[in-house]
NUGUDO-8827 format. One record per residue: residue in one letter; x, y, z of N, C-alpha, C in turn; residue number from 1. Coordinates in Angstrom, 1 decimal. Atoms other than C-alpha are relative to their C-alpha. Layout:
# NUGUDO-8827
[r "A" [X Y Z] [X Y Z] [X Y Z] NUM]
...
# end
This chain:
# NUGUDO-8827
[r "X" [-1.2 0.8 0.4] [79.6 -166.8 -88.7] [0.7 -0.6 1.3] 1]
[r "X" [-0.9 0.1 -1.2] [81.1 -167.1 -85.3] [-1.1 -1.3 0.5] 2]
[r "X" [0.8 1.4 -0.6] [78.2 -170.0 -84.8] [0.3 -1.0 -0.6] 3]
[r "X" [-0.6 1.2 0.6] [79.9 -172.0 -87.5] [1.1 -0.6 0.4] 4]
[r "X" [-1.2 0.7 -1.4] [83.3 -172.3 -85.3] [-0.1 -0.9 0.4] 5]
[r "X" [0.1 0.7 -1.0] [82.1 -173.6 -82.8] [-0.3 -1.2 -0.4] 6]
[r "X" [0.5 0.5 0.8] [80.3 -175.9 -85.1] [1.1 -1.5 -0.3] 7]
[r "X" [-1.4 0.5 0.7] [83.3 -176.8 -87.4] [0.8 -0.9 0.9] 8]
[r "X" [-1.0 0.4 -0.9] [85.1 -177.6 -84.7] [-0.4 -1.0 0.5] 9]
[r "X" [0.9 1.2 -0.9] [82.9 -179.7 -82.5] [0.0 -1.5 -1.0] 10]
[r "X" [-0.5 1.5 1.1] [82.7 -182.6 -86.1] [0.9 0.1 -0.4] 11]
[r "X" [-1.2 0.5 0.0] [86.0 -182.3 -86.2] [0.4 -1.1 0.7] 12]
[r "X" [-0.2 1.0 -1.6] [86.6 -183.5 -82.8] [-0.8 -1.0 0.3] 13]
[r "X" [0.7 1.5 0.0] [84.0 -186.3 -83.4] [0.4 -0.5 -0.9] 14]
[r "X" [0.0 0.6 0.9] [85.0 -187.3 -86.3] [2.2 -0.2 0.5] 15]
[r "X" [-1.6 1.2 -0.7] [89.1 -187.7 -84.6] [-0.7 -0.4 1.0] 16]
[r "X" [0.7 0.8 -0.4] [87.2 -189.1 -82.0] [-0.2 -1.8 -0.3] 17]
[r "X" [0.4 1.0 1.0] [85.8 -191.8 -84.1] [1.0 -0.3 -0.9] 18]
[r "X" [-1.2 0.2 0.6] [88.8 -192.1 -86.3] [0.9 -0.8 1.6] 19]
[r "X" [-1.1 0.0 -1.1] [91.1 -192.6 -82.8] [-1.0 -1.6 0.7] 20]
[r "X" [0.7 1.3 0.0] [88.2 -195.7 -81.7] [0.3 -0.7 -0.7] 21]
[r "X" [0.0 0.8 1.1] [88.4 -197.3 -85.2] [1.3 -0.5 0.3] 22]
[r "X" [-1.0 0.2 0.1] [92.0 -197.4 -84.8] [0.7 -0.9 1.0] 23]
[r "X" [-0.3 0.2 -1.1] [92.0 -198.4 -81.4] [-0.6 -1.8 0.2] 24]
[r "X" [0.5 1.6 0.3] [89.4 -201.6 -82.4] [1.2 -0.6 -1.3] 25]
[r "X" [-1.0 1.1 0.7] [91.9 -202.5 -85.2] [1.3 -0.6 0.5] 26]
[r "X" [-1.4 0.2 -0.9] [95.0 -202.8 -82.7] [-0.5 -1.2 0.4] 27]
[r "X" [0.7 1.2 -0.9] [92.8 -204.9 -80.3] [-0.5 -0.9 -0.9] 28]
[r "X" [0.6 1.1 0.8] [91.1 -207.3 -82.9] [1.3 -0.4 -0.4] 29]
[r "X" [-1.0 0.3 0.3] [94.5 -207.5 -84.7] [0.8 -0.9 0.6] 30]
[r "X" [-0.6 1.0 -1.2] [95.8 -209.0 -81.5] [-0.7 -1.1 0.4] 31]
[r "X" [1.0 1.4 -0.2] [92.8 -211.3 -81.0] [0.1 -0.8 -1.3] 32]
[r "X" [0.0 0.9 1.4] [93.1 -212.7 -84.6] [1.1 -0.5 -0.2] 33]
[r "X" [-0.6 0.6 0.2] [96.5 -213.4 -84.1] [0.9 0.3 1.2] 34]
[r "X" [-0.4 0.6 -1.4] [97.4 -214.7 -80.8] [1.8 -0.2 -0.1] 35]
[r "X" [-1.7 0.6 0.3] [101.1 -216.0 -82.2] [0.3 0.8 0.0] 36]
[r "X" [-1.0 -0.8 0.0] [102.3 -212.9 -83.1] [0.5 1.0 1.6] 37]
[r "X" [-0.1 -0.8 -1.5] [101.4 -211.4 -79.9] [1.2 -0.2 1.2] 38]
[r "X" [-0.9 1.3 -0.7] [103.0 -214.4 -77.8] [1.5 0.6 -0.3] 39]
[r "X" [-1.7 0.1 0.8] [106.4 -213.8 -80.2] [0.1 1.4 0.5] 40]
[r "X" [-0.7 -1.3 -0.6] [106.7 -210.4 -79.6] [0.1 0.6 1.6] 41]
[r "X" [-0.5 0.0 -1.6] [106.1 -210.6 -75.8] [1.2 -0.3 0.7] 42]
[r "X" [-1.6 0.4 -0.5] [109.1 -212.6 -75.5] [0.7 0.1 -0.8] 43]
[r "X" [-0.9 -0.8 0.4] [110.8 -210.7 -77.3] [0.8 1.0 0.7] 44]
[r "X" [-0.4 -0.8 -0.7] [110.5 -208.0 -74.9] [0.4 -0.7 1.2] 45]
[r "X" [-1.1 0.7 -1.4] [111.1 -210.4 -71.9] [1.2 -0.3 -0.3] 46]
[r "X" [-1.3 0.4 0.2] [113.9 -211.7 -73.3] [1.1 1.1 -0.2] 47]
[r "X" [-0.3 -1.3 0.0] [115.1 -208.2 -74.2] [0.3 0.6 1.8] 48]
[r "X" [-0.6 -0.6 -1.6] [114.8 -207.2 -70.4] [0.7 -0.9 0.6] 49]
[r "X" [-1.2 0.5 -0.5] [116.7 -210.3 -69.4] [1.3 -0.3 0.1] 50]
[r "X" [-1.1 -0.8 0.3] [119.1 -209.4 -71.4] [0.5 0.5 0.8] 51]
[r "X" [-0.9 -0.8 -0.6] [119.7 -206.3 -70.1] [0.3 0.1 1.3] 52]
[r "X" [0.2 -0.1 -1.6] [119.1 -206.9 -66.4] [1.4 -0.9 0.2] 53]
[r "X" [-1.3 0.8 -0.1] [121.7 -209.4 -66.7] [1.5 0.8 0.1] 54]
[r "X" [-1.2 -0.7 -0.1] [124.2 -207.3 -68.2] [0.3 1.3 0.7] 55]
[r "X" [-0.1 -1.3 -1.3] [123.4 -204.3 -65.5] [1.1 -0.9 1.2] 56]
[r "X" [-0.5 0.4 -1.2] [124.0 -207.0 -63.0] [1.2 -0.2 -0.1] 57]
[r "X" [-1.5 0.6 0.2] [127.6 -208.0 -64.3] [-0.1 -1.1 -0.5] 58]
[r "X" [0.3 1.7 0.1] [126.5 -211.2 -65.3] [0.8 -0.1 -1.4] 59]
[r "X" [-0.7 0.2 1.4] [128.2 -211.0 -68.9] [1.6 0.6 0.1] 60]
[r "X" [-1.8 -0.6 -0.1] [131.7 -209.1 -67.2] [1.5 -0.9 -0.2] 61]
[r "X" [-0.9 0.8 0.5] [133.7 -212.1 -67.4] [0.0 -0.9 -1.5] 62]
[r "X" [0.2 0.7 1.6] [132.8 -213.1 -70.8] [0.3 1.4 -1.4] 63]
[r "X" [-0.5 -1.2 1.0] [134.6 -210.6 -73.7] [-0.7 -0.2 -1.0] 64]
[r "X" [1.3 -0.3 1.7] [132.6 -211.6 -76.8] [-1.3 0.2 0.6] 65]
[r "X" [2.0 -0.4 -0.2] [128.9 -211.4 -75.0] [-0.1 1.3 0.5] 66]
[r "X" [0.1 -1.3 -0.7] [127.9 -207.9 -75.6] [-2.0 -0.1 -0.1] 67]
[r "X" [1.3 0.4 -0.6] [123.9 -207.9 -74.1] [-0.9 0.7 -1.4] 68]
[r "X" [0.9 -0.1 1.8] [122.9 -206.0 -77.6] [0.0 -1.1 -0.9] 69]
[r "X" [-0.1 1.6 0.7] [124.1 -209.0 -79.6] [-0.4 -1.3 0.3] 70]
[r "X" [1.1 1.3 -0.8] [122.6 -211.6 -77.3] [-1.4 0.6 0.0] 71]
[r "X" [1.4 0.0 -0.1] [119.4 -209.7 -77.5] [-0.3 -0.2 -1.5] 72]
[r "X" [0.6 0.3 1.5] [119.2 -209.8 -81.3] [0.1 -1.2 -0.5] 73]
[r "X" [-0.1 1.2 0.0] [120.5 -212.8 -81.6] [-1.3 -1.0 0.1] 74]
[r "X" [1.5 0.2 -0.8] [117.5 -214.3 -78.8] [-1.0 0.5 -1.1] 75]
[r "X" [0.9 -0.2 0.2] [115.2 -212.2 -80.6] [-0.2 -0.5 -1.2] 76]
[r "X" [0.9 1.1 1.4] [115.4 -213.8 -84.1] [0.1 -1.3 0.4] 77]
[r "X" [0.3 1.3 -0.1] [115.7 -216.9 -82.9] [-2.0 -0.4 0.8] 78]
[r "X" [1.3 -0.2 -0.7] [112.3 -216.1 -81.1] [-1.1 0.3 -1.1] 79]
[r "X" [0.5 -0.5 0.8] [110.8 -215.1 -84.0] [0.0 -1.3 -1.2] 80]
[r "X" [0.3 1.3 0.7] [112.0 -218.3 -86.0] [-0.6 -1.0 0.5] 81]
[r "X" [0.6 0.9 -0.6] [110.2 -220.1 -83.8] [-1.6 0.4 0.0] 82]
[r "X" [1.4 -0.2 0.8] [107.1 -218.3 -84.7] [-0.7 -0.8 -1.0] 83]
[r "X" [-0.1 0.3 1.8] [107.6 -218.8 -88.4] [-0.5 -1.4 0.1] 84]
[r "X" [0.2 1.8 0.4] [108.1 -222.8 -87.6] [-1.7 -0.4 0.9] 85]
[r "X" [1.2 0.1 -1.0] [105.0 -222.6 -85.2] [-1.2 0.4 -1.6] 86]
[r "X" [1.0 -0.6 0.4] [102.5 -220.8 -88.0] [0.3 -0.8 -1.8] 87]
[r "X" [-0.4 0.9 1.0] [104.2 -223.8 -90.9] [-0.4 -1.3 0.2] 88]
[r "X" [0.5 1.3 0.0] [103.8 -226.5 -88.5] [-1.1 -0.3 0.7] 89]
[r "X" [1.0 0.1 -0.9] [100.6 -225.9 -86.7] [-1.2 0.6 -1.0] 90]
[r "X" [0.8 -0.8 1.3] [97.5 -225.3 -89.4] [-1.0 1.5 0.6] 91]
[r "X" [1.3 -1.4 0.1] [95.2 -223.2 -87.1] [1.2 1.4 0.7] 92]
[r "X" [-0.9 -0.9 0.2] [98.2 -220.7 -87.0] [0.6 1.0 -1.5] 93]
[r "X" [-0.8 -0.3 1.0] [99.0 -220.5 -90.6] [-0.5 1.4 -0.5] 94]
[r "X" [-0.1 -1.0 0.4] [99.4 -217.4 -92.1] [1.5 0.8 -0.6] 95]
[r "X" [-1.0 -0.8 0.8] [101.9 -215.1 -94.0] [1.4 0.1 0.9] 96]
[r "X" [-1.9 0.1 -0.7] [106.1 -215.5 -92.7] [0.7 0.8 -0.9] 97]
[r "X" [-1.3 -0.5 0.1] [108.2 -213.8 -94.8] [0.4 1.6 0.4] 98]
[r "X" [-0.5 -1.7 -0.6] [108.0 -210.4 -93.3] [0.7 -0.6 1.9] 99]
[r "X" [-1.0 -0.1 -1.5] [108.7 -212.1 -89.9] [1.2 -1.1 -0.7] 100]
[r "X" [-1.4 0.4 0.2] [111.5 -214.3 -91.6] [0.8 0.7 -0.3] 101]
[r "X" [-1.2 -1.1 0.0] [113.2 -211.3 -92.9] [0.3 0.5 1.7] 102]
[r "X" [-0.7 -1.0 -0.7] [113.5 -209.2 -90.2] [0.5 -1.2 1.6] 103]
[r "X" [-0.4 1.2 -1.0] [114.1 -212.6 -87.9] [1.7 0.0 -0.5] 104]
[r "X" [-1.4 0.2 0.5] [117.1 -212.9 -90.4] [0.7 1.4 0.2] 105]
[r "X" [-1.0 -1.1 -0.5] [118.3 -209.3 -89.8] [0.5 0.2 1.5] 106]
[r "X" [-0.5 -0.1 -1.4] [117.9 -209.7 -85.8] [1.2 -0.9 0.0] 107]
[r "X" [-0.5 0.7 -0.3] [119.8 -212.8 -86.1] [1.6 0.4 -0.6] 108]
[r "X" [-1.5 -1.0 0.5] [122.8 -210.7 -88.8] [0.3 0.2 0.9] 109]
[r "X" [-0.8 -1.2 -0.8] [123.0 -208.2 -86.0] [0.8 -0.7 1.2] 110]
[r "X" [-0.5 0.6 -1.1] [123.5 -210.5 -83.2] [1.3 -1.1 0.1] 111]
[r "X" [-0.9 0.8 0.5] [125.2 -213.6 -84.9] [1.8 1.1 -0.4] 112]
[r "X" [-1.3 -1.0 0.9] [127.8 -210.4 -86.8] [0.9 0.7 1.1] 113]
[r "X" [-0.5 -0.7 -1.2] [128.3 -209.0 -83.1] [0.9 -1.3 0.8] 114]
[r "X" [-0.4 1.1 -1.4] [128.8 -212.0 -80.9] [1.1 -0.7 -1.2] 115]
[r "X" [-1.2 0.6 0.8] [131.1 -214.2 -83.8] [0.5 0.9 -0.8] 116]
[r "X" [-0.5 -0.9 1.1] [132.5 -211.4 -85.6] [0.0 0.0 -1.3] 117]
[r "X" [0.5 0.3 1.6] [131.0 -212.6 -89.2] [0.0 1.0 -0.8] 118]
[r "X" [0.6 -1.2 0.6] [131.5 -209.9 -91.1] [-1.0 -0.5 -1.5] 119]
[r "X" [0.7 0.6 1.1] [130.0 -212.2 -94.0] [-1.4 0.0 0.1] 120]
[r "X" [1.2 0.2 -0.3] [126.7 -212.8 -92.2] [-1.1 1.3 -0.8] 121]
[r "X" [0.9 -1.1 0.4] [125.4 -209.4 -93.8] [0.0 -0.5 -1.2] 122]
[r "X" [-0.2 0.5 1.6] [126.4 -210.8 -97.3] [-0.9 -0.7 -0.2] 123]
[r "X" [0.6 1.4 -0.2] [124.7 -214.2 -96.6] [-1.4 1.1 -0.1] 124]
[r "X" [1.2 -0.5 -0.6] [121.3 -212.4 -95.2] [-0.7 0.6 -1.5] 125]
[r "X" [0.4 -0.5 1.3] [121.2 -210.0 -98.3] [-0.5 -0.7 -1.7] 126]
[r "X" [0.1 1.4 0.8] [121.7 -213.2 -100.8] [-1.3 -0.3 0.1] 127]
[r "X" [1.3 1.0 -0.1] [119.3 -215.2 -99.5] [-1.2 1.0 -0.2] 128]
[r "X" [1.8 -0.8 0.5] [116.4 -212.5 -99.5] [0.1 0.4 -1.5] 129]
[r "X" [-0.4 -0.2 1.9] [117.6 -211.7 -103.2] [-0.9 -1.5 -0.7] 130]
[r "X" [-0.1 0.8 0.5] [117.3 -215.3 -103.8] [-1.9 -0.5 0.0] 131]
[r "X" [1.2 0.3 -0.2] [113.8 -215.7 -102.0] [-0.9 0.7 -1.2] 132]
[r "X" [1.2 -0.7 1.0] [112.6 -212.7 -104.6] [0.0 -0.4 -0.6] 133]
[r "X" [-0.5 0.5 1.6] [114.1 -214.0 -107.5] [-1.1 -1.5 -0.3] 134]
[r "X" [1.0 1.0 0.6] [111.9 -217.5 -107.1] [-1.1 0.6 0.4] 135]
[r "X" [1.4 -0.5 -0.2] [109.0 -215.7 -105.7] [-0.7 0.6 -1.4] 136]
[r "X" [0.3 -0.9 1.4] [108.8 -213.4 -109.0] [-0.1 -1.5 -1.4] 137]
[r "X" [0.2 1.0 1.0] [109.6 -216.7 -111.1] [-1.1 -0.9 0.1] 138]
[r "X" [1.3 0.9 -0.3] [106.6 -218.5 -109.0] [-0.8 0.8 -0.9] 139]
[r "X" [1.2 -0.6 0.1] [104.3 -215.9 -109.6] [-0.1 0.1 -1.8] 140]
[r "X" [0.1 0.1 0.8] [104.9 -215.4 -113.3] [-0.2 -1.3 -0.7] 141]
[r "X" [0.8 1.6 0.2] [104.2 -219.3 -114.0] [-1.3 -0.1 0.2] 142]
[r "X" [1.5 0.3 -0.5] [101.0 -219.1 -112.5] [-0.9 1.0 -1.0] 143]
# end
């Protein structure tokens, strides 16, 4: 029995192994198959550290409405609707947007709701994705 252990154990540890590979090729291809998203979320993060480096340095101290959170969410959906219009108006891009136009439209809530004090803008946001389902569901049941 004690030769089964060792056994047991050893195709375990090949088989996470080999699970932990597979996983590791679908990250990497994921990113080779779609170059845009990559791009968008890169400068996301730069724009995110320019952000904050800015607001380390003082650079936003004389300005009372710019707080460096709200300018980064802000930046970042607008970074992201520039995806969206990139992968609508470019064909060997095209592919699936409303998961990045949602959450484009929540970066842009959080930032727009911070920097102009809109308390509306969350209203708005919620609407419109309501409104997207509401014809999505009416498309799809026509067809």
């Amino acid at each position: 029995m004690s030769d089964e252990q060792p056994q047991y154990r050893r195709s375990r540890s090949e088989k996470t192994e080999k699970e932990e590979e597979k996983q590791e090729k679908s990250w990497d291809e994921k990113w080779r198959r779609d170059p845009l998203s990559a791009a968008a979320w890169a400068l996301v993060f730069i724009w995110g550290g320019l952000v904050l480096l800015a607001g380390n340095l003082g650079l936003f101290d004389g300005i009372e409405m710019i707080d460096g959170w709200d300018l980064f969410f802000a930046g970042a959906g607008l970074i992201l609707l520039g995806e969206v219009a990139l992968r609508l108006l470019v064909p060997a891009y095209s592919g699936p947007v409303i998961g990045t136009i949602i959450i484009a439209a929540v970066f842009l809530a959080i930032g727009l709701g911070g920097l102009l004090n809109w308390g509306a803008i969350w209203g708005l946001v919620i609407i419109a994705a309501g409104i997207y389902v509401l014809f999505t569901a009416l498309r799809r049941g026509q067809q």
